[in-house]
C-alpha positions as CSV (number, residue, x, y, z in Angstrom):
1,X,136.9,136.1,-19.8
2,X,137.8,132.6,-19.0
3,X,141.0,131.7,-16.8
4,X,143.9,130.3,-18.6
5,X,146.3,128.0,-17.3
6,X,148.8,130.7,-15.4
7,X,146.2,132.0,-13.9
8,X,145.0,129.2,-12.7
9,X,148.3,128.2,-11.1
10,X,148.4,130.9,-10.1
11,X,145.0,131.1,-7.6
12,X,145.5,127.7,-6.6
13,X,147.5,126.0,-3.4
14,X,146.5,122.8,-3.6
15,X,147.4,121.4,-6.7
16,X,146.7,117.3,-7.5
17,X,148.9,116.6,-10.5
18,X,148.4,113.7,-12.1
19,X,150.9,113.0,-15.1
20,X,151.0,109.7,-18.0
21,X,153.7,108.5,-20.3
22,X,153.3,112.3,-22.6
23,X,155.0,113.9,-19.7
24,X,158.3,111.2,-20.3
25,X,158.0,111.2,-24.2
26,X,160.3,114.6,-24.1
27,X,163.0,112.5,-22.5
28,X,163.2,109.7,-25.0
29,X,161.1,107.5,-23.2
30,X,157.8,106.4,-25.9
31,X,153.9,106.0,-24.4
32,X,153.4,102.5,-24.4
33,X,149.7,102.9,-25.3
34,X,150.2,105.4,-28.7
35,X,150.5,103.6,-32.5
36,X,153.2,101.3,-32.2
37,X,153.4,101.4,-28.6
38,X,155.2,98.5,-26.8
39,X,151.7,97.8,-25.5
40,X,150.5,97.1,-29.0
41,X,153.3,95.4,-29.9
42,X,154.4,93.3,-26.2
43,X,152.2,90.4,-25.1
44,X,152.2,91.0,-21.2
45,X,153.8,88.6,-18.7
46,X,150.9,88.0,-16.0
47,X,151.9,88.0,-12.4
48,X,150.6,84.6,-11.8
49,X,152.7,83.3,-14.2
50,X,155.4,85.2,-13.4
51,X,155.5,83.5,-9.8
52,X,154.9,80.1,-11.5
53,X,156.8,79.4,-13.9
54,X,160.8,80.2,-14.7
55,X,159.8,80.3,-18.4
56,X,157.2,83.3,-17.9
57,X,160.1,84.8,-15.0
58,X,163.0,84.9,-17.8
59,X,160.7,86.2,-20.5
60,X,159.6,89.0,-18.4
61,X,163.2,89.7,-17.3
62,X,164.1,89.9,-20.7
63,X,161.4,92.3,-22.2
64,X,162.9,94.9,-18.6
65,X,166.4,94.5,-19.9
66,X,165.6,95.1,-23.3
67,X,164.0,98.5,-21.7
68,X,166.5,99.3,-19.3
69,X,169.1,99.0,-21.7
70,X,167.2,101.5,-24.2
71,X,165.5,103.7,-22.2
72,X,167.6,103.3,-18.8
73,X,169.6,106.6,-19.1
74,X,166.5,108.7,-19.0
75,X,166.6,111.8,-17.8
76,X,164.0,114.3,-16.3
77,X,162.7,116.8,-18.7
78,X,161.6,120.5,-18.0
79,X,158.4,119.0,-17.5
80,X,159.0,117.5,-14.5
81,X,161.5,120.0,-13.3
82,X,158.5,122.7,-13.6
83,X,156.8,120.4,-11.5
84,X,159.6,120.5,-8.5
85,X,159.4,124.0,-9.0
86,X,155.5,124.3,-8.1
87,X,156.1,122.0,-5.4
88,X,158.8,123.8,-4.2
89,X,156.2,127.3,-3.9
90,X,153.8,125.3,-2.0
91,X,151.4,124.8,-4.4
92,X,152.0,120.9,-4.7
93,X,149.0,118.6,-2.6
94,X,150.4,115.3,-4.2
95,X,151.7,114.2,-7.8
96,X,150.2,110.9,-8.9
97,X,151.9,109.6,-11.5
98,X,151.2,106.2,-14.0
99,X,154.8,106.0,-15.3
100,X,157.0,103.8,-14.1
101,X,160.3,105.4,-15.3
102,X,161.1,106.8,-11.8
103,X,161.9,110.4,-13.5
104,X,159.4,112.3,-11.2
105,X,162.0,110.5,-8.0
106,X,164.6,112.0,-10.3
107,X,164.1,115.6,-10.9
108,X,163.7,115.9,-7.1
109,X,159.5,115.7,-6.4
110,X,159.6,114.5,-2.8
111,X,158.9,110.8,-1.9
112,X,156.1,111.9,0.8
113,X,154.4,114.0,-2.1
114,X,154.2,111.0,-5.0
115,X,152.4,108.3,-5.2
116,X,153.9,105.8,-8.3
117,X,150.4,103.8,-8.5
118,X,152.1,101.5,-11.2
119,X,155.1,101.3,-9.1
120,X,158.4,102.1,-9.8
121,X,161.3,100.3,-12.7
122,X,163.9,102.4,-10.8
123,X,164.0,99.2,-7.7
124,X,164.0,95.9,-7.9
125,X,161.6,93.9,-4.9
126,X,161.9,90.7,-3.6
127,X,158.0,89.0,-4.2
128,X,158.5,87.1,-0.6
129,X,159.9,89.3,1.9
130,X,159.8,93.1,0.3
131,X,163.2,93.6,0.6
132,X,163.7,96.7,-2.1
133,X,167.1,97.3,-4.1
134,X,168.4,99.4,-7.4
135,X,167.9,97.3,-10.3
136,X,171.7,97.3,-12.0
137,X,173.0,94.4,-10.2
138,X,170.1,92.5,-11.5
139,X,170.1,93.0,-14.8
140,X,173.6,92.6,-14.7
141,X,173.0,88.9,-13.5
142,X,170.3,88.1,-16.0
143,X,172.6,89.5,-18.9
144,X,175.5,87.4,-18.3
145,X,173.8,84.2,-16.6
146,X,170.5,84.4,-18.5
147,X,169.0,83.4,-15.3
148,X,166.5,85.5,-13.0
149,X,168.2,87.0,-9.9
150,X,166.5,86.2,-6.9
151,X,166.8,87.4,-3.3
152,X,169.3,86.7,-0.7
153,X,166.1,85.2,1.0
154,X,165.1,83.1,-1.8
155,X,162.2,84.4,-3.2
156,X,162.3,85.8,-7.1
157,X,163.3,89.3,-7.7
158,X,161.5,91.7,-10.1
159,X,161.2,95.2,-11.3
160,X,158.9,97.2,-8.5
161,X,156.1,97.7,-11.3
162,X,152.5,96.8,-10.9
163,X,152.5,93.8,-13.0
164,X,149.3,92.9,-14.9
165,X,147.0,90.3,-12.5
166,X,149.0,92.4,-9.9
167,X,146.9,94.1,-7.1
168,X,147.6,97.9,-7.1
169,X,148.8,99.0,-3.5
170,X,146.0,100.1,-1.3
171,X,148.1,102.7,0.7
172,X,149.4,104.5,-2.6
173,X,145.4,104.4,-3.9
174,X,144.6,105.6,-0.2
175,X,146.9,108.4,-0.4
176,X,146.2,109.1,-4.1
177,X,142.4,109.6,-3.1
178,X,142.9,111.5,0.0
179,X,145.0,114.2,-2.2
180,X,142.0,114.2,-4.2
181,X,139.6,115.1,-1.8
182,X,141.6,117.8,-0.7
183,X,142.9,119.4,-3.7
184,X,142.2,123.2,-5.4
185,X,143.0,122.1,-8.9
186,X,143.5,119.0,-10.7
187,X,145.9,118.7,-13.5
188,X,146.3,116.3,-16.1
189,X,149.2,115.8,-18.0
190,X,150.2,113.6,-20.7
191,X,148.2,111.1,-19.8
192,X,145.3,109.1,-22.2
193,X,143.2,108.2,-19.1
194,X,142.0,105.2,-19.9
195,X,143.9,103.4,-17.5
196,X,141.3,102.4,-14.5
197,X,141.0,102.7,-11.8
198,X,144.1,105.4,-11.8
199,X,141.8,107.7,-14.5
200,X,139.2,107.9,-11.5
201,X,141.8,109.3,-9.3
202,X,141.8,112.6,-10.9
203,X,137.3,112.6,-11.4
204,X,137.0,112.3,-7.7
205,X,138.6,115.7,-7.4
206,X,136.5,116.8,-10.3
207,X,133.4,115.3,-9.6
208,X,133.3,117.6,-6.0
209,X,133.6,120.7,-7.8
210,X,137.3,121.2,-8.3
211,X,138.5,122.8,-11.5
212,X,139.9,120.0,-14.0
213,X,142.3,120.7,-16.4
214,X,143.8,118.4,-19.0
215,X,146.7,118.9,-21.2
216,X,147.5,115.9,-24.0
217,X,148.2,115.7,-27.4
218,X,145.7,113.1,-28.2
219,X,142.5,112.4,-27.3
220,X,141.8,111.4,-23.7
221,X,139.0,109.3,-21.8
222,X,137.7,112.3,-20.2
223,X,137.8,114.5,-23.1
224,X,133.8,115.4,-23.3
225,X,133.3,115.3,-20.0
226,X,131.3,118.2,-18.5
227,X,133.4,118.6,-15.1
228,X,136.7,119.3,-17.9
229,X,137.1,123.4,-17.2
230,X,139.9,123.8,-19.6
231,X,141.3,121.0,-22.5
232,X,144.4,121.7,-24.9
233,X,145.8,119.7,-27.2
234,X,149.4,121.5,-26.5
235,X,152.6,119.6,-26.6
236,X,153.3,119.5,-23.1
237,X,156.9,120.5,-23.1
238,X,155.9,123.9,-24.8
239,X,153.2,124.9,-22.3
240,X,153.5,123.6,-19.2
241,X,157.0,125.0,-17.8
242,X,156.2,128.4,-19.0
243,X,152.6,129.0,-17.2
244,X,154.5,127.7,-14.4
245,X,157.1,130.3,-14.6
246,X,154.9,133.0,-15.1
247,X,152.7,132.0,-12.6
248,X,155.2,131.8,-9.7
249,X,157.3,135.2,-11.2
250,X,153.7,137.1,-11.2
251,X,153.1,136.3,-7.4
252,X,152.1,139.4,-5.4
């Protein structure tokens, strides 16, 4: 009979998870890639323009306030918390995560076991010197000035998200990879994987032999592919934190 999902937590020590916007949907936060979608909706701000012009810098900073300001009191959902908890038993290699929203940082994951690989909304970074700060004094600037905070060295301050035209950082891909290679079990959560080159993150692991599960609502990317061992369409929320409870209460 094939393994289910507690089981396989269960057998496994080296877990890669690798989680989209469906594990953040539970906490009012909506995928930006589903019908409707801000995605669908939002033309992008490119990075290039961003660091060109002031009119493409307070447009962006006004689509991020509009989202901090609805989505900004987020909170981590069991989801994420049943993720601390198999980190906390070990079983944790690395979490790689596309979202942005900072909840993984939240519920307690530890910083030298995530990798953000689309950065993080919960700082804001200066584009000239690096210099990395919470965000509320910044959009508290930009709400009552209408102009775009920028750093005590001068150089323009924006939310520490990848931006599109924005290079992805190579340690956070070199990490991501290396937790790959090295993992027991690769799981998938919530996320559409469609998004390259993140989606290949989790098919390097797969791809050497390693058991690849996904669990999504929709459809993903990797849906038909033949190194999938287990696929269900289950809300997350419903079946993740209680495989993860019964695998860690059933431990020998």
């Amino acid at each position: 009979m094939p393994k289910n999902l507690t089981e396989w937590i269960r057998e496994s020590r080296r877990i890669l998870v690798f989680t989209g916007a469906g594990i953040s949907t539970p906490s009012g936060i909506p995928a930006f890639r589903g019908a409707g979608g801000l995605w669908t909706t939002k033309k992008p701000v490119y990075y290039q323009d961003f660091m060109a012009m002031e009119s493409a810098r307070v447009e962006y900073w006004q689509y991020k306030l509009e989202l901090w300001e609805e989505h900004g009191d987020a909170r981590p959902n069991v989801i994420h918390e049943a993720i601390v908890h198999l980190e906390q038993s070990g079983r944790v290699a690395m979490v790689v995560t596309q979202n942005v929203d900072g909840l993984h940082r939240a519920a307690g994951t530890s910083e030298e076991l995530l990798v953000e690989v689309h950065g993080t909304g919960s700082l804001v970074e200066c584009q000239s010197c690096g210099h990395r700060e919470p965000p509320e004094a910044s959009f508290e600037v930009f709400k009552k000035e209408g102009k775009c905070p920028s750093c005590v060295c001068g150089g323009y301050l924006k939310p520490a998200t990848i931006s599109f035209g924005q290079s992805l950082r190579e340690d956070d891909l070199n990490r991501a990879f290396a937790a790959a290679g090295s993992c027991d079990l690769v799981l998938a959560l919530g996320s559409t994987l469609s998004v390259s080159p993140a989606n290949s993150i989790p098919m390097a692991a797969a791809q050497t032999g390693v058991p690849y599960i996904i669990i999504n609502r929709d459809e993903t990317d990797h849906d038909n592919l033949p190194q999938v061992t287990l696929r269900l369409f289950d809300n997350l929320e419903d079946i993740v934190p209680p495989a993860v409870s019964e695998a860690l209460d059933s431990e020998p």
